[in-house]
N, CA, C and O atoms as a GROMACS GRO file, in nm:
protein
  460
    1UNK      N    1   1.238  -0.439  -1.804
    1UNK     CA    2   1.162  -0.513  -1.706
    1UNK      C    3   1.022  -0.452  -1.699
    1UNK      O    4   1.022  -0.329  -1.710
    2UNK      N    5   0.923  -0.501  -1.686
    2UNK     CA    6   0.748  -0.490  -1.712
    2UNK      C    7   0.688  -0.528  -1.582
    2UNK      O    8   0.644  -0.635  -1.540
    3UNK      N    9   0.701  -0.382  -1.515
    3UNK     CA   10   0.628  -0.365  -1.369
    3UNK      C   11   0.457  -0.463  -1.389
    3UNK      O   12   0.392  -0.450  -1.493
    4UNK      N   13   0.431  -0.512  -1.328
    4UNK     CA   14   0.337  -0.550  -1.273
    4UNK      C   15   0.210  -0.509  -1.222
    4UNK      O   16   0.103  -0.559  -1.255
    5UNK      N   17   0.229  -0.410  -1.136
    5UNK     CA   18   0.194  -0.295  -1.051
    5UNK      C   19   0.137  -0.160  -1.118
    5UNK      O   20   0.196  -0.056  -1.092
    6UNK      N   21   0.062  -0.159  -1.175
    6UNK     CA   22  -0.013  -0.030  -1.276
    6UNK      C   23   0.022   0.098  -1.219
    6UNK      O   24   0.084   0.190  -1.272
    7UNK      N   25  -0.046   0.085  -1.057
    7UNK     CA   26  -0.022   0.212  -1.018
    7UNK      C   27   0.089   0.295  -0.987
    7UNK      O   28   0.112   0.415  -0.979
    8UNK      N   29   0.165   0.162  -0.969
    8UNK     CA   30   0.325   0.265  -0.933
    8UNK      C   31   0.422   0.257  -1.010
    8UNK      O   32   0.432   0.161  -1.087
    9UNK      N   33   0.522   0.364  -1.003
    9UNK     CA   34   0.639   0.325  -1.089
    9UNK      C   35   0.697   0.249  -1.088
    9UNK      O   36   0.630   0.150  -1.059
   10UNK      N   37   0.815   0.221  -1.107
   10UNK     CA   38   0.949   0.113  -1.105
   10UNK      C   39   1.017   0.135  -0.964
   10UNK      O   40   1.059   0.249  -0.944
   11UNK      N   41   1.031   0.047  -0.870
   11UNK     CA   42   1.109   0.064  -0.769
   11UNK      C   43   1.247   0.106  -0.776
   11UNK      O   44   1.295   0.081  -0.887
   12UNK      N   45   1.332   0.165  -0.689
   12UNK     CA   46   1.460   0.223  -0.710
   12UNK      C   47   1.548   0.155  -0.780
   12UNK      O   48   1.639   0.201  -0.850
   13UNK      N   49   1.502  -0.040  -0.745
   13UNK     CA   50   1.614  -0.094  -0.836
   13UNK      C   51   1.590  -0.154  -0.935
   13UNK      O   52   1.658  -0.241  -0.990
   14UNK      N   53   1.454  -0.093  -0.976
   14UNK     CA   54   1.374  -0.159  -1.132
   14UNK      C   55   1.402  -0.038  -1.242
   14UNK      O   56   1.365  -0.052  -1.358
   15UNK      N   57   1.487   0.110  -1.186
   15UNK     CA   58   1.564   0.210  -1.280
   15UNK      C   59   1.576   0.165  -1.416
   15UNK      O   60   1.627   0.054  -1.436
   16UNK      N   61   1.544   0.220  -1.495
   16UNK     CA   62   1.597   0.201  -1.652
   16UNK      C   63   1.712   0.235  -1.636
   16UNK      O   64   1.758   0.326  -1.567
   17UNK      N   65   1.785   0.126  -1.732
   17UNK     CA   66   1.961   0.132  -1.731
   17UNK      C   67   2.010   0.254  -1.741
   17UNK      O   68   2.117   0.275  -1.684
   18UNK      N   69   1.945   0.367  -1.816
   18UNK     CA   70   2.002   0.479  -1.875
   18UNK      C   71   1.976   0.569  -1.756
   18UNK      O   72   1.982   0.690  -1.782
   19UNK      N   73   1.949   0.538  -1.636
   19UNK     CA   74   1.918   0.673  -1.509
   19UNK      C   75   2.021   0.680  -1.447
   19UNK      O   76   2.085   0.593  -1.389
   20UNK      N   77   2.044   0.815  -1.463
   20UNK     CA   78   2.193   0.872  -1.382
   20UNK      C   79   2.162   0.792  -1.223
   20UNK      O   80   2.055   0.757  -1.173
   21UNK      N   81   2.275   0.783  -1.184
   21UNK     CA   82   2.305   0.804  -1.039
   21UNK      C   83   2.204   0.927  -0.961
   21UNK      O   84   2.137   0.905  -0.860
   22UNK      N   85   2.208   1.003  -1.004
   22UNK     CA   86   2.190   1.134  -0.900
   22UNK      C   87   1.979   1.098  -0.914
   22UNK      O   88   1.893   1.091  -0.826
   23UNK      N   89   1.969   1.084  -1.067
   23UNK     CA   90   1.823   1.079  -1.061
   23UNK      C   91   1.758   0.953  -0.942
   23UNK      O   92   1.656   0.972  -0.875
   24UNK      N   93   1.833   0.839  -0.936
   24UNK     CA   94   1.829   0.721  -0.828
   24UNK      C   95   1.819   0.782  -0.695
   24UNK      O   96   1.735   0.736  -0.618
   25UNK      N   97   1.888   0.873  -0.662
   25UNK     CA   98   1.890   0.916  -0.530
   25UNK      C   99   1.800   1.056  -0.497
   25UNK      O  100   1.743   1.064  -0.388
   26UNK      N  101   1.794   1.120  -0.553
   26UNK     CA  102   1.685   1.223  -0.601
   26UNK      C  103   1.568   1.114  -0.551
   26UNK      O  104   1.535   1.105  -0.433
   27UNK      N  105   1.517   1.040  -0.647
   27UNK     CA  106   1.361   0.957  -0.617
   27UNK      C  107   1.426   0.923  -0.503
   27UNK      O  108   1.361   0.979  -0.415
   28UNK      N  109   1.522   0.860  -0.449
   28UNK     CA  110   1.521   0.803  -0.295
   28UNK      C  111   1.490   0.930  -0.238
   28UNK      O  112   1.372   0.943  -0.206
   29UNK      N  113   1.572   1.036  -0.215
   29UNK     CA  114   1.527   1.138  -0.108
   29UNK      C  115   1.364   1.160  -0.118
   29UNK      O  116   1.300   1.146  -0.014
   30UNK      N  117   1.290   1.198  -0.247
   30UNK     CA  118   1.188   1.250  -0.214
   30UNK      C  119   1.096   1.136  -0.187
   30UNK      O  120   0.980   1.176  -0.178
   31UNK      N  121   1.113   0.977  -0.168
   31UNK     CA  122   1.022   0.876  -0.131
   31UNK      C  123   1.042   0.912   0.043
   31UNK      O  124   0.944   0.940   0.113
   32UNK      N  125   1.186   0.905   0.100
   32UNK     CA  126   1.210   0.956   0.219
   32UNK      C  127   1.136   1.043   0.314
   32UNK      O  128   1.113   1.022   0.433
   33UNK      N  129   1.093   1.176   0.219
   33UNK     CA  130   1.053   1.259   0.269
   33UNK      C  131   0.926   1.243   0.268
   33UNK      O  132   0.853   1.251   0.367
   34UNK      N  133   0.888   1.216   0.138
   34UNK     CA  134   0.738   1.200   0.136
   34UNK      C  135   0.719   1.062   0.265
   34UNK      O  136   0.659   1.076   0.371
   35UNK      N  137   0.748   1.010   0.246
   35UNK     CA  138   0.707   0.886   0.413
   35UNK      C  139   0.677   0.949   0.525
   35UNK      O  140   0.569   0.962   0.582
   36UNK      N  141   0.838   1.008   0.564
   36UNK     CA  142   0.835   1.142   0.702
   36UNK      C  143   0.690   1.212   0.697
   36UNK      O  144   0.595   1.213   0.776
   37UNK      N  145   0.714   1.273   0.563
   37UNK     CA  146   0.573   1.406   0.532
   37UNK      C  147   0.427   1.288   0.600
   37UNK      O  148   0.354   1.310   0.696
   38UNK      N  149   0.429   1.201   0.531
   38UNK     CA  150   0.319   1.134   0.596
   38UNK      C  151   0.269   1.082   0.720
   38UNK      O  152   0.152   1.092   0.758
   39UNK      N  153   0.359   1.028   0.776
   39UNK     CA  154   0.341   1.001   0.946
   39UNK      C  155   0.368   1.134   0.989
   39UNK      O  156   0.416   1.107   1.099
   40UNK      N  157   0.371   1.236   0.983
   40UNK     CA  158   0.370   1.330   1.078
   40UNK      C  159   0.243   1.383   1.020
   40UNK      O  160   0.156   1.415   1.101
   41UNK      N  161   0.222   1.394   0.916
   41UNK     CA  162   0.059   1.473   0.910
   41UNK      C  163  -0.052   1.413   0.914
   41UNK      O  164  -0.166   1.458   0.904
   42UNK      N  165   0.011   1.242   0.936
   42UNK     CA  166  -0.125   1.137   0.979
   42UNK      C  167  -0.079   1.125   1.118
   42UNK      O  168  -0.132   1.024   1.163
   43UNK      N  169   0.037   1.213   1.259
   43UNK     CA  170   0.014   1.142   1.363
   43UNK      C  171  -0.053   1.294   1.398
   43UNK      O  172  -0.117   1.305   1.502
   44UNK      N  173  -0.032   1.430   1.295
   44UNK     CA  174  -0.110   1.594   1.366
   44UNK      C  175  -0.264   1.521   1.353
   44UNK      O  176  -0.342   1.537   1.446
   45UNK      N  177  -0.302   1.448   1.248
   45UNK     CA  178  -0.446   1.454   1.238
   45UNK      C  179  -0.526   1.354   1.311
   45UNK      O  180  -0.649   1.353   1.322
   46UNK      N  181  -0.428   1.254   1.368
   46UNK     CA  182  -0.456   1.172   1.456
   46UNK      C  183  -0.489   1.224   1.633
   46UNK      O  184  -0.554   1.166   1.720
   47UNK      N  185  -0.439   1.313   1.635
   47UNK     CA  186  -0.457   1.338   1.768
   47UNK      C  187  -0.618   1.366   1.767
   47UNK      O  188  -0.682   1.397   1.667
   48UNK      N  189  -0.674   1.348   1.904
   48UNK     CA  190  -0.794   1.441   1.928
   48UNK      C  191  -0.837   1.559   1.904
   48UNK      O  192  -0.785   1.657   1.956
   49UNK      N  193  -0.957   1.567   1.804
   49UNK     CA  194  -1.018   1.678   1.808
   49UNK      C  195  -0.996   1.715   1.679
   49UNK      O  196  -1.030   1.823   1.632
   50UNK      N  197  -0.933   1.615   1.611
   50UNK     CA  198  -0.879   1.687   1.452
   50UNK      C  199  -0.881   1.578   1.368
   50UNK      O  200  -0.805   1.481   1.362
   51UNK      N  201  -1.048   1.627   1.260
   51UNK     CA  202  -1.123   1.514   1.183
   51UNK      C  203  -0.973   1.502   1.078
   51UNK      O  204  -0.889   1.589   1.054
   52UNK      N  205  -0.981   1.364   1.031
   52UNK     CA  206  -0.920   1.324   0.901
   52UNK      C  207  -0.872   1.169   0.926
   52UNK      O  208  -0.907   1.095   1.018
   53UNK      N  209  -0.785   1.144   0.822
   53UNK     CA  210  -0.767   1.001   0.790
   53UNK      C  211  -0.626   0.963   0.873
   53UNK      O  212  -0.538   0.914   0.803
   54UNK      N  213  -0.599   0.980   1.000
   54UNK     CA  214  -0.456   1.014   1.038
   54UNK      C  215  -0.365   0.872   1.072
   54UNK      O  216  -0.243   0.861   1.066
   55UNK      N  217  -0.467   0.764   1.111
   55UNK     CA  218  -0.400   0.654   1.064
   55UNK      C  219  -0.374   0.558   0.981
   55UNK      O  220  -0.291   0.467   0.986
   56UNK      N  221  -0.484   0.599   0.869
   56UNK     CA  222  -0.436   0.549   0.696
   56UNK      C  223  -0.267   0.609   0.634
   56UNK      O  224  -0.173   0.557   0.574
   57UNK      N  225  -0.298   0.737   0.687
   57UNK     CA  226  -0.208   0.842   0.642
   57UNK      C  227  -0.044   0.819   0.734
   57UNK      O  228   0.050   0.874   0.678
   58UNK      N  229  -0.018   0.763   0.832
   58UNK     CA  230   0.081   0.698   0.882
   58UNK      C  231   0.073   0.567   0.880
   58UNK      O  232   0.162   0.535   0.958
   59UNK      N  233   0.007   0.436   0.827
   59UNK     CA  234   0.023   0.390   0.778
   59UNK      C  235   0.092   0.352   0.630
   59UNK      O  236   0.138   0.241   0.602
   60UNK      N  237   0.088   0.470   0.540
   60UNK     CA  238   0.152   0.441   0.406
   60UNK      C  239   0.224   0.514   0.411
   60UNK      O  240   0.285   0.527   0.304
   61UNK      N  241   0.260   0.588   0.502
   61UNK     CA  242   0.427   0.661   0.561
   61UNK      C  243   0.500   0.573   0.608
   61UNK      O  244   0.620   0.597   0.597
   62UNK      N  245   0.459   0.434   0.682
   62UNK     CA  246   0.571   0.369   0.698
   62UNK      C  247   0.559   0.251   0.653
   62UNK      O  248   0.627   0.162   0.704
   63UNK      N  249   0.464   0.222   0.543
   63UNK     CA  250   0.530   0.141   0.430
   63UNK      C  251   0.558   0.197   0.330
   63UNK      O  252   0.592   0.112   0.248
   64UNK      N  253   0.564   0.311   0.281
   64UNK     CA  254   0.673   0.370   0.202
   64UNK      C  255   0.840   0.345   0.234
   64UNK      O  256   0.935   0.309   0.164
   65UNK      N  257   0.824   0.384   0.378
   65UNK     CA  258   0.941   0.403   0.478
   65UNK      C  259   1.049   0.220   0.428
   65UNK      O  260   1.153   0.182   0.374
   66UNK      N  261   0.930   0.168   0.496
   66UNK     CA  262   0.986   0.026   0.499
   66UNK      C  263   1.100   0.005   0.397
   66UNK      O  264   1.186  -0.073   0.440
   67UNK      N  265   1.121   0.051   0.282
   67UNK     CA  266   1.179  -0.021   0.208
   67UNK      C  267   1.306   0.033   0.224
   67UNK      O  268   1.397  -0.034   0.174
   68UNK      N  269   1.337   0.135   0.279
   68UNK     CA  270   1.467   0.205   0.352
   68UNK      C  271   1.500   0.183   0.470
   68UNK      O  272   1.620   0.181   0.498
   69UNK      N  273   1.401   0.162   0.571
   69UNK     CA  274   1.463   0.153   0.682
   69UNK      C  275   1.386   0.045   0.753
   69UNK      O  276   1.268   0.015   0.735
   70UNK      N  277   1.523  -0.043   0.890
   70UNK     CA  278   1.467  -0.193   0.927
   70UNK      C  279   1.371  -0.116   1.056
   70UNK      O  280   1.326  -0.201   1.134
   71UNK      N  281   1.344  -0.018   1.079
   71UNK     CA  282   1.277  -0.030   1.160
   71UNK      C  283   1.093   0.005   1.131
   71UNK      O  284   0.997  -0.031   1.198
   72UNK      N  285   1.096   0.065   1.041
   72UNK     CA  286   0.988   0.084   0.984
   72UNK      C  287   0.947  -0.088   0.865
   72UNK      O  288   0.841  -0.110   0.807
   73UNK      N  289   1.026  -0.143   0.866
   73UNK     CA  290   1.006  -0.295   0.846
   73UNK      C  291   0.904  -0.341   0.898
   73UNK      O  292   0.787  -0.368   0.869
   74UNK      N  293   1.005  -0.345   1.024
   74UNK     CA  294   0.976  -0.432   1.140
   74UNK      C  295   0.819  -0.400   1.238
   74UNK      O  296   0.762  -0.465   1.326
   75UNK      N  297   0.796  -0.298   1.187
   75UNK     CA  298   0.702  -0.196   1.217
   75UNK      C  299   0.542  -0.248   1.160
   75UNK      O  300   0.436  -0.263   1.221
   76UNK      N  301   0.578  -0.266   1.022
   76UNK     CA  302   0.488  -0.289   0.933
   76UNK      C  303   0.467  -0.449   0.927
   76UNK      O  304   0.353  -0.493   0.908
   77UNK      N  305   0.578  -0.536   0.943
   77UNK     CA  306   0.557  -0.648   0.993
   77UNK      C  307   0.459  -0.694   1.122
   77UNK      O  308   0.383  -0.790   1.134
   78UNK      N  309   0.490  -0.595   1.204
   78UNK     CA  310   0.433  -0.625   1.317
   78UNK      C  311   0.278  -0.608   1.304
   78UNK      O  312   0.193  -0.684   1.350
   79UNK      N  313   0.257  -0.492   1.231
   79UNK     CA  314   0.118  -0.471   1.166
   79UNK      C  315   0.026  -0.609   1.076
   79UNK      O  316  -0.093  -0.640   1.076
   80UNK      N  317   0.110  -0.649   1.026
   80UNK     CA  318   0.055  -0.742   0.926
   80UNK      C  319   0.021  -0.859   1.013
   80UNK      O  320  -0.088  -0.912   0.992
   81UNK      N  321   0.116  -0.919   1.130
   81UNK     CA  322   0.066  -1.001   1.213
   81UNK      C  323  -0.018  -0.965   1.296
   81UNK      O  324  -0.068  -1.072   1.331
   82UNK      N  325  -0.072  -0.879   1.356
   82UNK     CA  326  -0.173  -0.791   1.443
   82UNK      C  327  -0.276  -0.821   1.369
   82UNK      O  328  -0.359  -0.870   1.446
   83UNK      N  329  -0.335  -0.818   1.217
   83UNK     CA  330  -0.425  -0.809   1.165
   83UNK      C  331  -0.437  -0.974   1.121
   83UNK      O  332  -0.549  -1.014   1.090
   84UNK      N  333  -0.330  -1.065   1.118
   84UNK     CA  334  -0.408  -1.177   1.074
   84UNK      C  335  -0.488  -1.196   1.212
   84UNK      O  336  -0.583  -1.273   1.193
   85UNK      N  337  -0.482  -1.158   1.330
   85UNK     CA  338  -0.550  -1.193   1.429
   85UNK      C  339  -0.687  -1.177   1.418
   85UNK      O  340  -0.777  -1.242   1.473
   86UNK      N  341  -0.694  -1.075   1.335
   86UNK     CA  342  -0.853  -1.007   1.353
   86UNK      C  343  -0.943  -1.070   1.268
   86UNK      O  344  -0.928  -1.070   1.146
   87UNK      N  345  -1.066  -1.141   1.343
   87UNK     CA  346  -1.160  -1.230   1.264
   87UNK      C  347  -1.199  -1.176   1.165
   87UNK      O  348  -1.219  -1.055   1.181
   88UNK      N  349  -1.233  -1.244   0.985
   88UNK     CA  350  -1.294  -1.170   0.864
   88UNK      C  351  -1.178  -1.127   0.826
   88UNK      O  352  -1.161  -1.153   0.706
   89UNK      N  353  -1.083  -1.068   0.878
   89UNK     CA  354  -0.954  -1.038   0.776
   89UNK      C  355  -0.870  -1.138   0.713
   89UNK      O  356  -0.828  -1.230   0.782
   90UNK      N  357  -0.843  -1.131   0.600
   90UNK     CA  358  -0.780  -1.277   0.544
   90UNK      C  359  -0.682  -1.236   0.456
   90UNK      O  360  -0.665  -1.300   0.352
   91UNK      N  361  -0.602  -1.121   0.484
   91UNK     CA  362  -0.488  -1.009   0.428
   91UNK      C  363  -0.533  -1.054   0.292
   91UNK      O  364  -0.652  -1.041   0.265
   92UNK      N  365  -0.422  -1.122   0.173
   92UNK     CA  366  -0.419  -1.046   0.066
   92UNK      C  367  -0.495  -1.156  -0.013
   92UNK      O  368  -0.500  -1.132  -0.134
   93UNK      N  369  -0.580  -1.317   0.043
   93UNK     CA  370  -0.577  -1.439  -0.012
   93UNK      C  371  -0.750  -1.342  -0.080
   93UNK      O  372  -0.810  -1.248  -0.027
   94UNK      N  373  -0.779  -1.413  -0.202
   94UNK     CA  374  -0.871  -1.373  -0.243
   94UNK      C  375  -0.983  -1.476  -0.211
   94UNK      O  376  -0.984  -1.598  -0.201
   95UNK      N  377  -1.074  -1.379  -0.201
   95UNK     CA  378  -1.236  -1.417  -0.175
   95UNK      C  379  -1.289  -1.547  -0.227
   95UNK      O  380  -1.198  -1.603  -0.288
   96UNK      N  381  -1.359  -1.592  -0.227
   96UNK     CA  382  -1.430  -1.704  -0.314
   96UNK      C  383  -1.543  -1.626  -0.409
   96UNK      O  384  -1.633  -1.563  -0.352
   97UNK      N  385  -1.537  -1.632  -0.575
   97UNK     CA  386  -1.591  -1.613  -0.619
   97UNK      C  387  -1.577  -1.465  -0.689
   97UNK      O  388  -1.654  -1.410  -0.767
   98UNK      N  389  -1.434  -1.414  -0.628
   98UNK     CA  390  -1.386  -1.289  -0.678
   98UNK      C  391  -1.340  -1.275  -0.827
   98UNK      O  392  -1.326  -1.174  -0.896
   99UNK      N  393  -1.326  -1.370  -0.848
   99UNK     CA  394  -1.242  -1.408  -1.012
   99UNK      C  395  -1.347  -1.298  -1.103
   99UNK      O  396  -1.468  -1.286  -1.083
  100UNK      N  397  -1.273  -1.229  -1.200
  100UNK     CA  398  -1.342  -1.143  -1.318
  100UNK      C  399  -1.483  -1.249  -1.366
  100UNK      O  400  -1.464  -1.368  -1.391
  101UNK      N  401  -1.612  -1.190  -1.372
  101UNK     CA  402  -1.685  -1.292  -1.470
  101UNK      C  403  -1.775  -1.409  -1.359
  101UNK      O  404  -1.879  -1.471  -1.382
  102UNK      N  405  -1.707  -1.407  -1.265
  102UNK     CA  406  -1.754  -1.489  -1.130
  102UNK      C  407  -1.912  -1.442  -1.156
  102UNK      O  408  -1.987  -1.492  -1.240
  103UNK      N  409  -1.939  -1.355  -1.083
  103UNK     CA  410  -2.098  -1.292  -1.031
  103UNK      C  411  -2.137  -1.240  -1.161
  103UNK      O  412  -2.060  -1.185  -1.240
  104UNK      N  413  -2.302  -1.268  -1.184
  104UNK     CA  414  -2.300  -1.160  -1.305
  104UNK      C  415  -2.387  -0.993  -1.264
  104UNK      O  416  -2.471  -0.925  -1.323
  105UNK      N  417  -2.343  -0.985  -1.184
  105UNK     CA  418  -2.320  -0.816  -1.162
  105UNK      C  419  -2.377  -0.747  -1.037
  105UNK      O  420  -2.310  -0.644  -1.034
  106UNK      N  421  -2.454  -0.745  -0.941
  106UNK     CA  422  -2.451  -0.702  -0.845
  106UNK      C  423  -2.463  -0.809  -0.699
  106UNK      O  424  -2.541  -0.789  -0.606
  107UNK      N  425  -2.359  -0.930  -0.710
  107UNK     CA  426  -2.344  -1.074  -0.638
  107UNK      C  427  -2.474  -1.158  -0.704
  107UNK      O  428  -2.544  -1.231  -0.635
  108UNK      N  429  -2.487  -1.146  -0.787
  108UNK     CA  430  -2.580  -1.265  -0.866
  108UNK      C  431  -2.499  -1.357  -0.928
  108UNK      O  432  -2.390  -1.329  -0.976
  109UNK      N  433  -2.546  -1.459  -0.927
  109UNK     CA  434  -2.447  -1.632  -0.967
  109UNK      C  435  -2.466  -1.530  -1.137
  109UNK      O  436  -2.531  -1.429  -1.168
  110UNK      N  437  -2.374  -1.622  -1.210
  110UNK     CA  438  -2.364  -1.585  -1.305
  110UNK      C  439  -2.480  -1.640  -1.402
  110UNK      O  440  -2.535  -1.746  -1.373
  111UNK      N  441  -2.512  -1.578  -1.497
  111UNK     CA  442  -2.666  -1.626  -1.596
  111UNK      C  443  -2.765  -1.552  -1.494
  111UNK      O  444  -2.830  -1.479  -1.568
  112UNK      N  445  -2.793  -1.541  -1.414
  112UNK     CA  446  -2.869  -1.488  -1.332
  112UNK      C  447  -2.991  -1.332  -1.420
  112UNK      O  448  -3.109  -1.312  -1.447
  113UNK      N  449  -2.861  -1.264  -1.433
  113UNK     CA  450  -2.901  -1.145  -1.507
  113UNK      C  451  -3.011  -1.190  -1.655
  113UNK      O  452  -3.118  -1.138  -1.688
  114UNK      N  453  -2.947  -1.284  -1.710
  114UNK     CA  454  -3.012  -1.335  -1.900
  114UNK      C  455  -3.119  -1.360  -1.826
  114UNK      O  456  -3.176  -1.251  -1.834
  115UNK      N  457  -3.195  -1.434  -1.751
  115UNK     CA  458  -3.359  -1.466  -1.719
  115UNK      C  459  -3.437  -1.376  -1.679
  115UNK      O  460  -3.555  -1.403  -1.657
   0.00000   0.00000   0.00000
């Protein structure tokens, strides 16, 4: 099967046939932890008084999370409807004019650049 997705691996149940059992659950624990690891060191850096990225950083702690557990789902769901609210956000639908080759290079119509 031919992930899609460049940046990430194969999801737990996109495994090459030949992966033990134990290696399946191995990557589950450490996606687990790594989630946990993240909402807690994006909710320390979130508090007052302590610069950093602390709600990017619990954000992709619990969509990591999501795919294990319904409450971190439901969580991230709730997120996704919160934000279609917000004017200019248009989640994942693409832009007008985003297509490769669209602009010819710094928002100039295309041919723009040759004259």
């Amino acid at each position: 099967m031919i992930n899609q997705n460049l940046g990430s691996g194969p999801t737990l149940h996109e495994m090459p046939a030949g992966t033990s059992r134990w290696a399946k659950k191995f990557r589950k624990i450490v996606r687990v932890a790594g989630g946990f690891g993240l909402v807690l060191v994006g909710f320390i850096l979130a508090l007052p008084f302590v610069p950093g990225p602390g709600l990017a950083l619990m954000v992709l702690g619990f969509v990591i999370l999501s795919e294990y557990f319904p409450f971190a789902r439901r969580l991230v769901e709730w997120g996704k409807r919160k934000l279609e609210g917000v004017p200019g956000f248009k989640g994942r639908t693409k832009r007008e004019g985003s297509e490769p080759g669209a602009t010819g290079g710094a928002g100039e119509p295309p041919g723009a650049a040759d004259t």
